[in-house]
N, C-alpha and C positions, 0 to 999 in steps of 0.2 A: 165400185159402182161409178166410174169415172165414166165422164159420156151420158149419164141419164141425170140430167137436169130436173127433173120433175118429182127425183127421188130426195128423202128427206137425207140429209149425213147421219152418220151413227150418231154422233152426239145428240141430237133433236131426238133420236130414239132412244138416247137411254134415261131420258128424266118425264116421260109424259105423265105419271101418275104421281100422286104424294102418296107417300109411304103407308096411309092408311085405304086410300084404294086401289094399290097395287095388288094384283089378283095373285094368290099362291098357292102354286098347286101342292098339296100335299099328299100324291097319289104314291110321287117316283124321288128319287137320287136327280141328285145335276148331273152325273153321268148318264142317267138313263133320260133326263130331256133332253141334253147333247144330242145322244145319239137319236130320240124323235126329231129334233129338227134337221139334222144331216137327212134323216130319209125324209124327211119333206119336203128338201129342198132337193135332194134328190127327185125323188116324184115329180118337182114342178118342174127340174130340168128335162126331164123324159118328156115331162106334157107339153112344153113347148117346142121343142123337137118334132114332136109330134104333128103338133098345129102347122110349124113349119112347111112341115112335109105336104101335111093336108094343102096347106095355100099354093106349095108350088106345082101339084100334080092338077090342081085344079084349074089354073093356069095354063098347063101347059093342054091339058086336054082342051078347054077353050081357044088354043091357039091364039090368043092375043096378043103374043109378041109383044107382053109387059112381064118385066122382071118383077122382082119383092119389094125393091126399094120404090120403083115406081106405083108399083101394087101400093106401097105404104099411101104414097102420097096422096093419090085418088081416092082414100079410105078416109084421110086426113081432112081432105078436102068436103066429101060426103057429108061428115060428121061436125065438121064445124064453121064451113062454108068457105065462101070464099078468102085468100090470105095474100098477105104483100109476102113477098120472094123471100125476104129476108126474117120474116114470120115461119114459113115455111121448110124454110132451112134450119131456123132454129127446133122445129118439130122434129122435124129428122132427123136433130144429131150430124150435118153436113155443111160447108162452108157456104154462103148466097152462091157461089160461083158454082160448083154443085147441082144446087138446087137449079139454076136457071138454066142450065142443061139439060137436065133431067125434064123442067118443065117444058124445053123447047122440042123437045123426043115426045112429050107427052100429047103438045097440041099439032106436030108435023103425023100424027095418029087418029090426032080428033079426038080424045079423050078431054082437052083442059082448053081454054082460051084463055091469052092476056089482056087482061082489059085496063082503060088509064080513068081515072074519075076528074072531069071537067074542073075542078078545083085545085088539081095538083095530079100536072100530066106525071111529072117526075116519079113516079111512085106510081107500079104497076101490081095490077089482083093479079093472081091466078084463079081461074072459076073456072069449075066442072061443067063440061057439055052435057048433054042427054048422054053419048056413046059412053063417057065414063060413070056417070050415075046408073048405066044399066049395068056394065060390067063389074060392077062394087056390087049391084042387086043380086047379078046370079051366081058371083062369089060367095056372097053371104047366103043365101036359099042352097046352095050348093054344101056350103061347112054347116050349115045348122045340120040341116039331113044327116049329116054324116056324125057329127055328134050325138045327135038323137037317138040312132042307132045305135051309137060307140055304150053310149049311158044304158040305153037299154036292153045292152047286152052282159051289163056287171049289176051285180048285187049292193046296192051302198049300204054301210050302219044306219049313216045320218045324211041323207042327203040336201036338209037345211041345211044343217050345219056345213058339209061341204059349198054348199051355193054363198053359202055368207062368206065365208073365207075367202074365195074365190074373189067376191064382188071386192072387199076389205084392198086385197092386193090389187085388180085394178083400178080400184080406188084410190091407192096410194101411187100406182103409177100414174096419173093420171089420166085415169083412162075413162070417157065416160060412161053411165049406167048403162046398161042396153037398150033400154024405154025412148032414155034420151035421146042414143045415137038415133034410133029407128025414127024419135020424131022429126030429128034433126036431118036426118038422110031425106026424108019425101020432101021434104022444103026446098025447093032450090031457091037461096038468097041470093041478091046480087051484091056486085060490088060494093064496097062501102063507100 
């Protein structure tokens, strides 16, 4: 799990419950949970794969001449506004030098501006234009569609239960709720 900062270590994962509300299943064998979480996580490997795929064909049909990583960043941005470079970098998983490339691709595009706050030139935002907040919008209206369809073309047991899970692991990636991002994305904030 090396690279994803926002994930907990195994150790933090193996003590969260005391011993009398540690949930136990008493359905199956530790071989046969083994082997459910291998296809689970199977499974989530496929679905991200998946999604993958989905963001970059959507991309490409839009012709935007933004990559994934870029794609990332202006999602980043969307959802939790404006960020100092080195903020931003640490989102991505990439060195500031990285990032300030990426963002200088971003706004020679008109997707992002560098902005400096009158209190401390030193220290530069990146902030989403309109052009990047539209193309995060019809990204997103674009994969919903396509999910909506994907869902409502398979039969689930539980599809609570699926949603919760789902939310559980972006939740622990740190990812925010969907509610959030959505109210978070119409907002355009400024610099700090």
């Amino acid at each position: 799990m090396a690279g994803f900062h926002k994930y907990k270590s195994k150790k933090e994962n193996i003590e969260p419950f005391a011993s009398s509300e540690r949930p136990i299943p008493r359905c199956c064998s530790v071989a046969t949970m083994a082997e459910a979480a291998d296809g689970l996580i199977d499974s989530l490997m496929a679905t991200a794969r998946m999604l993958v795929s989905l963001t970059a064909r959507s991309l490409a049909q839009l012709d935007a001449n933004v990559t994934l990583p870029q794609y990332r960043a202006l999602v980043i941005l969307a959802g939790s506004g404006p960020q100092r470079i080195v903020d931003l970098a640490g989102e991505l998983s990439v060195q500031p030098s990285t990032a300030t490339r990426m963002c200088d691709r971003l706004a020679r595009k008109g997707f992002v501006t560098r902005e400096v706050r009158p209190d401390d030139r030193r220290v530069a935002w990146v902030v989403l234009k309109p052009a990047g907040r539209e193309l995060v919008g019809v990204m997103m209206q674009r994969r919903r569609a396509y999910i909506e369809e994907l869902v409502g073309s398979v039969t689930l047991p539980d599809p609570a239960g699926l949603a919760a899970a789902l939310r559980a692991l972006a939740s622990a990636a740190g990812e925010l709720p969907e509610a959030e991002w959505q109210a978070n994305w119409r907002v355009q904030p400024t610099a700090r």
